[in-house]
N, C-alpha and C positions, 0 to 999 in steps of 0.2 A: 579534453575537448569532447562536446556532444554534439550531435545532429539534432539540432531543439524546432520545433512548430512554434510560431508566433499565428492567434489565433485574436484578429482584433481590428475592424471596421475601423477607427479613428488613427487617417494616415498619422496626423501629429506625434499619437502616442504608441503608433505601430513602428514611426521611422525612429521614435528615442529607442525602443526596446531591442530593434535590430542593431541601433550603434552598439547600447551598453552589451550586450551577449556578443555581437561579434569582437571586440573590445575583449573579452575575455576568452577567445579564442575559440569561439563556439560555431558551428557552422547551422546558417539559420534561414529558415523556408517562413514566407510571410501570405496569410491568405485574410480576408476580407470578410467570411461569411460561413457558417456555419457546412454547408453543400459544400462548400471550394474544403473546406478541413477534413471532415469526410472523405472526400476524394483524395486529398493528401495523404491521408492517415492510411487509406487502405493500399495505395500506391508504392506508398515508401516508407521504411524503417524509421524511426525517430527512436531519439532515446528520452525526450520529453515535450509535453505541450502544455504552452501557457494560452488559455484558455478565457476572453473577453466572455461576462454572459449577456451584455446588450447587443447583440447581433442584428444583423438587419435582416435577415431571413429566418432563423429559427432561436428561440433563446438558448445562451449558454445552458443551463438545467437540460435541455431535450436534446443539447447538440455531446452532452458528456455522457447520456443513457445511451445514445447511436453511436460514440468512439466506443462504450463499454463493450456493444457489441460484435466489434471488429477488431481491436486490439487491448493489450493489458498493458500500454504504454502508460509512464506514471503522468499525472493530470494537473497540474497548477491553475487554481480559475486568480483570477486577476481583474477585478475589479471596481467598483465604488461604493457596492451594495454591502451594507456592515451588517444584515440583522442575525443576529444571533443563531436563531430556529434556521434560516436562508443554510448559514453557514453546517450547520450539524449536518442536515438535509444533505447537504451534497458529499461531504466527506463521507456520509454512508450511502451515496449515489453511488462511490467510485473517485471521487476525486481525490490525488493526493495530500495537499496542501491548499492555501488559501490567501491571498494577497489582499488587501484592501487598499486601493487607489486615494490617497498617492502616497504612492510608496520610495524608498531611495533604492538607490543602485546596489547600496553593500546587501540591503534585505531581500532582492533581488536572486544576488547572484550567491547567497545562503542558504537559499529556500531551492535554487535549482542547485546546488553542490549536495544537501540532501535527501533530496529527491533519486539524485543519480547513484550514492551511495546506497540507500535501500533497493534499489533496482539491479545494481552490481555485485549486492550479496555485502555491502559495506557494513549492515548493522548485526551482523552475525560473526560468532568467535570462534567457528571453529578453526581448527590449526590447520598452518597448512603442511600438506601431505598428509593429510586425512587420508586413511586405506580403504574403507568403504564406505557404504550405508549406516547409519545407524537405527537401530531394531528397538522396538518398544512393541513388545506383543506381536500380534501380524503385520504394523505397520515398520514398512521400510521407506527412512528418509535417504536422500541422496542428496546431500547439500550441495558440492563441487557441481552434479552432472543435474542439479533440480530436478532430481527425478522421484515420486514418491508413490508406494503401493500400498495395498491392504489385501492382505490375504494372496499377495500373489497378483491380484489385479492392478493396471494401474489409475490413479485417482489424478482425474484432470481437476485441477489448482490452478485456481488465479495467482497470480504473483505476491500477494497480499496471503492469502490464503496458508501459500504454500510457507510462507516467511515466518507467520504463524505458529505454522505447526513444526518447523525446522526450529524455531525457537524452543517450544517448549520437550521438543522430543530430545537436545542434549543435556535437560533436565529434569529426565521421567520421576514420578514421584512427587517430583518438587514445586511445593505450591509460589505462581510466583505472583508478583502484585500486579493491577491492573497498572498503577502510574510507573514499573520496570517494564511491561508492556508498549505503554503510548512511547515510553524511552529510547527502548532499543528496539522494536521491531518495525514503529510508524516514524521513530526519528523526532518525536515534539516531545516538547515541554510542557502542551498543551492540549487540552481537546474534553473530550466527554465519554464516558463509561459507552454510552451506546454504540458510538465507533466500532468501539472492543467487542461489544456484546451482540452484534448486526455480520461478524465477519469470523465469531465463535456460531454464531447460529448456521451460518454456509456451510464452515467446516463441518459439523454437525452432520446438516444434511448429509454432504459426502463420503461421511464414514459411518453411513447407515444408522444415527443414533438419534436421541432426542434428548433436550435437556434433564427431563422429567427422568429418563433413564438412560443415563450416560454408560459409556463402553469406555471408551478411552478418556473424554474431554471431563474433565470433575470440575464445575464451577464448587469455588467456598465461599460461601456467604461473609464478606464482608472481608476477605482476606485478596483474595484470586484466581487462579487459574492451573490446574496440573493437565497432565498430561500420565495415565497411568494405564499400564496391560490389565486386560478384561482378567487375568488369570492370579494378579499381582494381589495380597494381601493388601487391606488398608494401611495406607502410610501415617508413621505417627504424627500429630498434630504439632508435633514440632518442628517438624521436616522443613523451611521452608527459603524461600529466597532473600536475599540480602544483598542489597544494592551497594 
C-alpha cells in the first residue's frame, strides 16, 4: 500500500485513476491544479505522484521543477503528449517515469510498483544485515540508513543521485554498462544515455569533480561507468560488469 497524489484537472479521468489505485489498495489524495499539488506535496508525505502536464493553472513541466524543489518524491507525469524530445526533457527534469494517455490499468499499476520499488531501496542488492557502510576511498555509502559522506563530510543526494552512487560503490572498479544502469538503478527497459549522463554530472558536482578530471566517477567511452578510489591503480580493462 502507498500514500499516492493524483495530480489531474479532468474529473472523468481523475475519478477512473482514483477507483483503479484505490482498487489496489492504495491510499489516494486527488487535486485539480498545479498550486492545490504544491500545497499537497509540501503538507503531506506521499510516496508517489501521478502528475497531469495540461493543468489549468501552471503546466505540468513547471509544476514538476516547483515539486523538485520541495520534495524528492518519485514523479509519474501521465499524459497524452508523446513527443519524444517533451519526454527526455522531463525524465532529466526529475520526473520518474512516463505514462502516455491512454493507457490500461495493469501499465498503470507497473509503472507505480516500480516506482515505489526504486524509492524503497527495491533495485539495490545488498544483503540483508549488511554491518556497515561501504568505503571506496573517502566516500562512505550507507545503503540501510541512506546515508553517504566524502571525506568525512556529509554529501546531500537526491534519492536518484544517491541510488547511483549506492549502485556503483558495491562495485568499485567495475565498469558497468549504461543499459545495467537504466536496469537496475532507474528500473526501465527503456530511455536514453542523457538521463544517465545529466544525473552522473550532479553526482559530479557533489563530489567536487569534473568529467574532464574525474576523482572517483570514470566514464569509459563506449563501455560505462566505474566508480574507483582517487588512490586505487588503474583497473584492468577487463574488469567489467555482466548482466
Amino acid at each position: 500500500m502507498a500514500s499516492v497524489l493524483v495530480v489531474e484537472d479532468d474529473p472523468f479521468v481523475r475519478s477512473a485513476l482514483i477507483r483503479h489505485l484505490t482498487d489496489a489498495a492504495h491510499v489516494v489524495r486527488s487535486v485539480g491544479s498545479a498550486l492545490e499539488a504544491l500545497r499537497e506535496a509540501s503538507a503531506n508525505s506521499f510516496d508517489v505522484v501521478i502528475l497531469d502536464l495540461g493543468l489549468p493553472d501552471l503546466d505540468g513541466s513547471q509544476a514538476l521543477k516547483m515539486l523538485r524543489g520541495i520534495t524528492d518524491v518519485p514523479v509519474i507525469i501521465a499524459t497524452a503528449r508523446d513527443d519524444e524530445a517533451e519526454i527526455i526533457r522531463l525524465l532529466n527534469g526529475g520526473a520518474d517515469d512516463y505514462l502516455t494517455k491512454p493507457f490500461s490499468v495493469e501499465q498503470l499499476a507497473a509503472r507505480v510498483s516500480a516506482v515505489l520499488r526504486r524509492a524503497r531501496g527495491g533495485g539495490h542488492d545488498a544483503a540483508e544485515g549488511d554491518t556497515g557502510p561501504v568505503r571506496v576511498g573517502g566516500l562512505a555509502i550507507d545503503a540501510q540508513r541512506r546515508r553517504a559522506e566524502l571525506d568525512g563530510a556529509p554529501l546531500e543526494l537526491t534519492r536518484r543521485e544517491f541510488d547511483l552512487l549506492a549502485f556503483l560503490a558495491q562495485r568499485p572498479g567495475v565498469v558497468v554498462p549504461r543499459r545495467v544502469l537504466l536496469s537496475e538503478v532507474w528500473q526501465q527497459t527503456y530511455g536514453d544515455d542523457q538521463t544517465i549522463d545529466v544525473h552522473l554530472s550532479w553526482l559530479r558536482r557533489k563530489l567536487g569533480e569534473k568529467a574532464a578530471s574525474p576523482r572517483y566517477l570514470h566514464t569509459v567511452r563506449g563501455v560505462g561507468v566505474k566508480l574507483q578510489a582517487p588512490e586505487d591503480p588503474a583497473m584492468p580493462q577487463a574488469v567489467a560488469w555482466h548482466a
